[in-house]
N, C-alpha and C positions, 0 to 999 in steps of 0.2 A: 857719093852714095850710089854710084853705079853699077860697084860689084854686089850690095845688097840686093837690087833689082834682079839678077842673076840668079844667084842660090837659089836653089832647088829645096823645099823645106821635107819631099822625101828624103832627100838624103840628108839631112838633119834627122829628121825618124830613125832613118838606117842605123847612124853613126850612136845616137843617145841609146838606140837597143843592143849594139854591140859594145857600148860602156857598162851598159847593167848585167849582160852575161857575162862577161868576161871578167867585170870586177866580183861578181859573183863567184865564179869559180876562182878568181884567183884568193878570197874571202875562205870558201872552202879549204882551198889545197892548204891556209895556213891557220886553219883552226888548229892544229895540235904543234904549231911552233911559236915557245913561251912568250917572245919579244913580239908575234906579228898575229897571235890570237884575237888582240883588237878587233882587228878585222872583218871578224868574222860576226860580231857582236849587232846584233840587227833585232828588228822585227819580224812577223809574219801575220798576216790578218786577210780576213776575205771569208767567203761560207764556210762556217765548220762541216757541212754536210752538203752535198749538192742537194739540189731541184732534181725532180723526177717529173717529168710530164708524161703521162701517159696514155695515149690516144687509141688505144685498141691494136692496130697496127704497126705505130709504130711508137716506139718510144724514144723520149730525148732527158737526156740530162744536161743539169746544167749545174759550171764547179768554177768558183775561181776563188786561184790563192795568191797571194803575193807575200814573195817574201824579199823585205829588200835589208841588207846591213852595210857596214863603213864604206867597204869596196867596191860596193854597187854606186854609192852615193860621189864615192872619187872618179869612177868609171864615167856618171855622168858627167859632172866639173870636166872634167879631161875631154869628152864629145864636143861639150859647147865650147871652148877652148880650141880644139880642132876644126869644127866649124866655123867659128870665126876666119882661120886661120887659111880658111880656102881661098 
């Protein structure tokens, strides 16, 4: 259990955020190919409108959306997978 004590859990962070982009666009790039359209098959949820705060000065908004589908969710498996593998 030695090398467990090691591992850096940023870079666990790193690697799981570079599994959900990247399966995300690879998600993307194959929504219009018939065999790997799967892929691309997801959800999206989070504020339909953002938050507006507005303080005379100055103003903030506030928006978040997620959208995750198949290849995001293989992109993470495959991170913890590589992480392990450190």
């Amino acid at each position: 259990m030695a090398g467990v004590a090691n591992k850096n859990y940023w870079t666990l962070l790193i690697i799981l955020l570079s599994g959900i982009v990247l399966g995300g666009f690879i998600g993307y790039l194959c929504r219009n190919v018939s065999f790997l359209s799967w892929l691309n098959y997801g959800q999206t949820f989070g504020l339909s409108s953002p938050v507006v705060l507005d303080l005379g000065i100055l103003v903030l908004t506030f928006g978040l959306t997620i959208s995750i589908n198949i290849a995001s969710i293989i992109g993470i498996i495959l991170g913890i997978i590589i992480y392990k593998k450190l």
